[in-house]
C-alpha positions as CSV (number, residue, x, y, z in Angstrom):
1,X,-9.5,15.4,8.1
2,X,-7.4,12.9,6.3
3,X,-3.9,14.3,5.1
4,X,-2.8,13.2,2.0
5,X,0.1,13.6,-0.3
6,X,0.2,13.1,-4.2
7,X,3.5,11.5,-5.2
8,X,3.7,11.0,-9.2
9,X,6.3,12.2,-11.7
10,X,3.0,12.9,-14.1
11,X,1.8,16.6,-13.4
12,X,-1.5,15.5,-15.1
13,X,-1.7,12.6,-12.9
14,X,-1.6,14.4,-10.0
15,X,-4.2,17.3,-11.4
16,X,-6.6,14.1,-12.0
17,X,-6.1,12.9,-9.2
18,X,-6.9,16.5,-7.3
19,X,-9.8,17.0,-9.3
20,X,-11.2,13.6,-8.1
21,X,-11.1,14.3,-4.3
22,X,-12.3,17.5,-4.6
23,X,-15.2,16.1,-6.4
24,X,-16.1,13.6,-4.2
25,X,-14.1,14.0,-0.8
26,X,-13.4,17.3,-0.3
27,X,-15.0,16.8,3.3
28,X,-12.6,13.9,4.2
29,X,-9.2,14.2,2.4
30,X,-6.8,17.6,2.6
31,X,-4.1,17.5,-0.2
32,X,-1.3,19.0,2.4
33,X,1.5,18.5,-0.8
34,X,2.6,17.3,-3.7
35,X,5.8,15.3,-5.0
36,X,7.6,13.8,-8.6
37,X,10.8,12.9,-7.4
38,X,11.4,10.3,-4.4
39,X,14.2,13.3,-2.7
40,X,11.3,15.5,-2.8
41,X,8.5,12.9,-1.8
42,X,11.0,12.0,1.0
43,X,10.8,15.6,2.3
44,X,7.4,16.3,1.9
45,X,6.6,12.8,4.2
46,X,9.0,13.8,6.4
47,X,7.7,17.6,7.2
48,X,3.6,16.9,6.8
49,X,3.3,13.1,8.3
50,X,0.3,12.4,6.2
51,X,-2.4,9.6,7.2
52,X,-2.9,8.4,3.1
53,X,-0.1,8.2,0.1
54,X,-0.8,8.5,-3.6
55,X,2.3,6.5,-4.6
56,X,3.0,6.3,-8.3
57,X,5.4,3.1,-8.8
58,X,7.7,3.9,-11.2
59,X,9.2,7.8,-10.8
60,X,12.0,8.2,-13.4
61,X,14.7,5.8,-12.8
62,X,13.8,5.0,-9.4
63,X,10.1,3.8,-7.6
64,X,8.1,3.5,-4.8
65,X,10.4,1.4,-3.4
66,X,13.2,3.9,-2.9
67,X,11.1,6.3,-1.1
68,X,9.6,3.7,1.5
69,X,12.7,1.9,2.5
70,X,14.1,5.0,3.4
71,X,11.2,6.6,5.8
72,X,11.2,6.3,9.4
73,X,7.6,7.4,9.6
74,X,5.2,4.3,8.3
75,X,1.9,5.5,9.8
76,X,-0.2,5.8,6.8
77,X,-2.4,4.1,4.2
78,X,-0.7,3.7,0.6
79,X,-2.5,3.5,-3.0
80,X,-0.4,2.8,-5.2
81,X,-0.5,4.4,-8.5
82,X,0.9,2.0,-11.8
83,X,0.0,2.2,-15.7
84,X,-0.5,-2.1,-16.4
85,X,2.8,-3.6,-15.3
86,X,2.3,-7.2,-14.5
87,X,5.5,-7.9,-12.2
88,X,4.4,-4.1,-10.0
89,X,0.9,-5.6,-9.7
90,X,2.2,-9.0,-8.3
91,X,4.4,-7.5,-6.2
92,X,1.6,-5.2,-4.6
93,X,-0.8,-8.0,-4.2
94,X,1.9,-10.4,-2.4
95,X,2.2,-7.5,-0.1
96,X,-1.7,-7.0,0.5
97,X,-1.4,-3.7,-0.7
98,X,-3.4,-1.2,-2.9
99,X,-3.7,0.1,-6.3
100,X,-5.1,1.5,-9.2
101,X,-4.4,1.6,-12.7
102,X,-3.5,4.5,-15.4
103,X,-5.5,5.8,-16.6
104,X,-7.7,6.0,-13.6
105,X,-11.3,5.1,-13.4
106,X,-13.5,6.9,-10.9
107,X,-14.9,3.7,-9.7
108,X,-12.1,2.2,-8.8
109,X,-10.3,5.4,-7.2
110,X,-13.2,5.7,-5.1
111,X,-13.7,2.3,-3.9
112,X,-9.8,2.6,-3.5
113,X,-10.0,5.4,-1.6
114,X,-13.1,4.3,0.9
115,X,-11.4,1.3,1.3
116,X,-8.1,3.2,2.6
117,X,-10.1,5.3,4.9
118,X,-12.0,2.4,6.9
119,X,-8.5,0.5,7.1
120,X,-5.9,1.3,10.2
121,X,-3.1,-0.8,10.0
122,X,-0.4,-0.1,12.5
123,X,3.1,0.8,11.5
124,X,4.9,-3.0,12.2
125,X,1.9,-4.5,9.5
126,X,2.6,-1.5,7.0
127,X,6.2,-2.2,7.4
128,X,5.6,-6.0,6.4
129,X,4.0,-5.0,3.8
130,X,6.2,-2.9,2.3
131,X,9.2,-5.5,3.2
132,X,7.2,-8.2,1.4
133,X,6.6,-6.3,-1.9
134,X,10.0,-4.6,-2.1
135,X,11.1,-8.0,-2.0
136,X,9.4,-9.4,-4.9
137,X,9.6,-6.2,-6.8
138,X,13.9,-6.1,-6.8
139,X,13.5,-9.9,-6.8
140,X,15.3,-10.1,-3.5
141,X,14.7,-13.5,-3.0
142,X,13.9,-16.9,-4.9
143,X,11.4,-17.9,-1.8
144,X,9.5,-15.0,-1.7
145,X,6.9,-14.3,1.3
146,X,3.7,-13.4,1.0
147,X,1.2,-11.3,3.3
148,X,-1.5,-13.2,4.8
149,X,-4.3,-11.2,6.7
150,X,-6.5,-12.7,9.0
151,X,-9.1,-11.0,11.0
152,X,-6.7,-10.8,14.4
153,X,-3.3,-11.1,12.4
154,X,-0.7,-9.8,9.8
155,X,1.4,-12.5,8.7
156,X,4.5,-12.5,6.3
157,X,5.2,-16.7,5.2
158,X,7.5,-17.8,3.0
159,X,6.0,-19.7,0.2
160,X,8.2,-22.5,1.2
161,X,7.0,-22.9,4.4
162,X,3.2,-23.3,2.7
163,X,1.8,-27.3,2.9
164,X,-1.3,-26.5,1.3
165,X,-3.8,-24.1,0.9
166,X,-7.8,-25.4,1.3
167,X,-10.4,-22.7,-0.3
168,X,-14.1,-22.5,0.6
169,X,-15.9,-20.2,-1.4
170,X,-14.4,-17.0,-0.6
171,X,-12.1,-17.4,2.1
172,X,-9.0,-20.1,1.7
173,X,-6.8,-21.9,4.9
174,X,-3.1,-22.0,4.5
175,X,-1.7,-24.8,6.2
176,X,2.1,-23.7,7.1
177,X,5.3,-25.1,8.7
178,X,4.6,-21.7,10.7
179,X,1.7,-21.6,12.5
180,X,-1.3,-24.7,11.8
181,X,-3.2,-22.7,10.0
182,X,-4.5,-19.3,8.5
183,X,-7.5,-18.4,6.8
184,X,-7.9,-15.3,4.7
185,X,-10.8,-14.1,2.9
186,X,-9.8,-14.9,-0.4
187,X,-11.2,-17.4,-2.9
188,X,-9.1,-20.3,-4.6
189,X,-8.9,-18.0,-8.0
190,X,-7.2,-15.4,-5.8
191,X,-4.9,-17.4,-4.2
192,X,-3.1,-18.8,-7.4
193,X,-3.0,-15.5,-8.8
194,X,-0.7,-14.6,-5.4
195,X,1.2,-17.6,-5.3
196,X,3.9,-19.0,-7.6
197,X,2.9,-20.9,-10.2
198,X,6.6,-22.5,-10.7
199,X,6.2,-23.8,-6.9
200,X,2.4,-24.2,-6.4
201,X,-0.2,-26.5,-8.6
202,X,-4.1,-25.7,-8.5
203,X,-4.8,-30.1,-8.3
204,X,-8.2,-29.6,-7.7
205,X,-11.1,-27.0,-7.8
206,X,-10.2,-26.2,-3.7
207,X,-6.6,-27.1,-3.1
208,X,-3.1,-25.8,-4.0
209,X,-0.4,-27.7,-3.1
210,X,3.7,-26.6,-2.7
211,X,5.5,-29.4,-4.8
212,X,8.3,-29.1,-2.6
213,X,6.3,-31.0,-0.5
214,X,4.9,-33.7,-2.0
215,X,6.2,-36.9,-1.3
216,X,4.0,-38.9,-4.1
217,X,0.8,-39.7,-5.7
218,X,-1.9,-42.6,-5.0
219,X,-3.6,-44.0,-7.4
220,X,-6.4,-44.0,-5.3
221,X,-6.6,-39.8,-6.4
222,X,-4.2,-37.9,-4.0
223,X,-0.9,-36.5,-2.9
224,X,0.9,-37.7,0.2
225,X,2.6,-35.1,1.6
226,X,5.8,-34.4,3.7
227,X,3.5,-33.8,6.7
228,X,1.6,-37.1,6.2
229,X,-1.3,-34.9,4.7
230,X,-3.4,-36.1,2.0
231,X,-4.4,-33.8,-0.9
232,X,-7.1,-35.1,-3.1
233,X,-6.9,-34.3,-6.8
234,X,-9.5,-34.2,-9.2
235,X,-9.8,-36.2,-12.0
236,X,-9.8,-33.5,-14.6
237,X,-6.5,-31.8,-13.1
238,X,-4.6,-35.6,-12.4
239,X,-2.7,-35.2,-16.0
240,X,-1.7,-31.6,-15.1
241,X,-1.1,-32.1,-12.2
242,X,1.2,-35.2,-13.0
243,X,3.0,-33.5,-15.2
244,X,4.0,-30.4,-13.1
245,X,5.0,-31.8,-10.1
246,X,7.0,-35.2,-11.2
C-alpha cells in the first residue's frame, strides 16, 4: 500500500482530494496525514516517510519549495498541486516534475496519480529535480538547467551548454557541450515550451537552436555553429529567425 500525504493550505482541497482516492484507489493509496503549513508538512514527512506527496505550490507566504529544501528524506513521488500560475508550471516542467491544476479534474488526477505509481525514481534523480525547479522558481539563476530524461539517465544541463536540439516526431536529441547527445521523448512543441525563448529560436519545423551559439547564417539556408554544426532553417522561419538571433 502506497503512503501518501496531503499537503495544501485549502481544507477543501485536501477533502477533494480524499474523496478522489477513496473513489478510485482506496486499494493502492493510504492517506497516513495531512498538512497546511510547510512546519507542519515538515513533521508529518519526517514521522510517516510516505512513498507519494500531494504538494500544493503556494502555502501562505511560503511554497513547495520551503518544505523540500529542507528534508533529508527524498524517497517519494511528488504531484504538485497549483491554481494556473504560468512561472510554477514552468518551473515544474524544467524539473520533469508533476502537476495538476485547481480546480482538479478527475481525469487528470487519475492519470496523474497512475503515472506516479508506475514511476520509481531514486532519491539523487528526485533531488535534481527538485534542485532544478527551485532554481527557476526563486530565479536562482540567469542560465537555468533543465531535466532531461532518457530511458537509462537523469540529466540536469544548463541551457547554455545546449548546441541544438533535433525533434523527430515525438522524441527530440539534445546536442550538448556535456555529453554528445540525449534524446528524450518529447516532441519539438514540447521542447520550446521547456526552453527559453530569450536564448532559444524554433528555425525550423525540427530544430531549436541556442543563439549563443551561432556563429552566422548562409545564404545557402542554415546556421553555422560554434561547433562547426550546420542548422538548416526553413524558409518560412528565415525572417524570424533573422531577426531574433542578429
Amino acid at each position: 500500500m502506497i503512503k501518501a500525504i496531503l499537503i495544501d493550505d485549502e481544507d477543501h482541497v485536501r477533502k477533494d482530494i480524499k474523496k478522489k482516492i477513496v473513489g478510485t484507489f482506496s486499494d493502492k493509496i493510504k492517506i497516513v496525514s495531512e498538512a497546511s503549513t510547510v512546519s507542519t508538512a515538515l513533521e508529518e514527512i519526517h514521522k510517516h516517510k510516505p512513498d507519494l506527496l500531494f504538494l500544493d505550490i503556494n502555502l501562505g507566504q511560503e511554497t513547495a519549495f520551503d518544505i523540500l529544501v529542507q528534508l533529508e528524506y527524498k524517497n517519494f513521488e511528488i504531484i504538485f498541486i497549483t491554481g494556473f500560475d504560468k512561472h510554477a508550471i514552468k518551473a515544474i516542467k524544467v524539473g520533469a516534475l508533476d502537476y495538476i491544476l485547481k480546480p482538479i479534474d478527475d481525469d487528470e488526477f487519475n492519470n496523474a496519480v497512475y503515472k506516479a505509481i508506475k514511476q520509481s525514481n531514486t532519491k539523487e534523480d528526485l533531488e535534481k529535480s527538485i534542485a532544478v525547479s527551485n532554481e527557476y522558481f526563486n530565479e536562482v539563476s540567469t542560465n537555468k538547467r533543465v531535466i532531461l530524461k532518457t530511458s537509462d539517465h537523469v540529466f540536469a544541463i544548463h541551457e547554455d551548454d545546449i548546441f541544438y536540439c533535433k525533434s523527430e516526431g515525438n522524441y527530440t536529441t539534445f546536442y550538448t557541450t556535456v555529453t554528445e547527445k540525449i534524446v528524450i521523448s518529447k516532441s519539438a512543441k514540447k521542447v520550446e515550451e521547456l526552453l527559453s525563448d530569450q536564448k532559444f529560436v524554433r528555425c525550423h519545423q525540427s530544430y531549436l537552436v541556442h543563439k549563443k551559439h551561432v556563429i552566422k547564417y548562409s545564404k545557402k539556408g542554415f546556421l553555422m555553429l560554434n561547433n562547426n554544426v550546420k542548422v538548416p532553417v526553413s524558409t518560412r522561419r528565415k525572417e524570424y529567425t533573422l531577426e531574433k538571433i542578429f
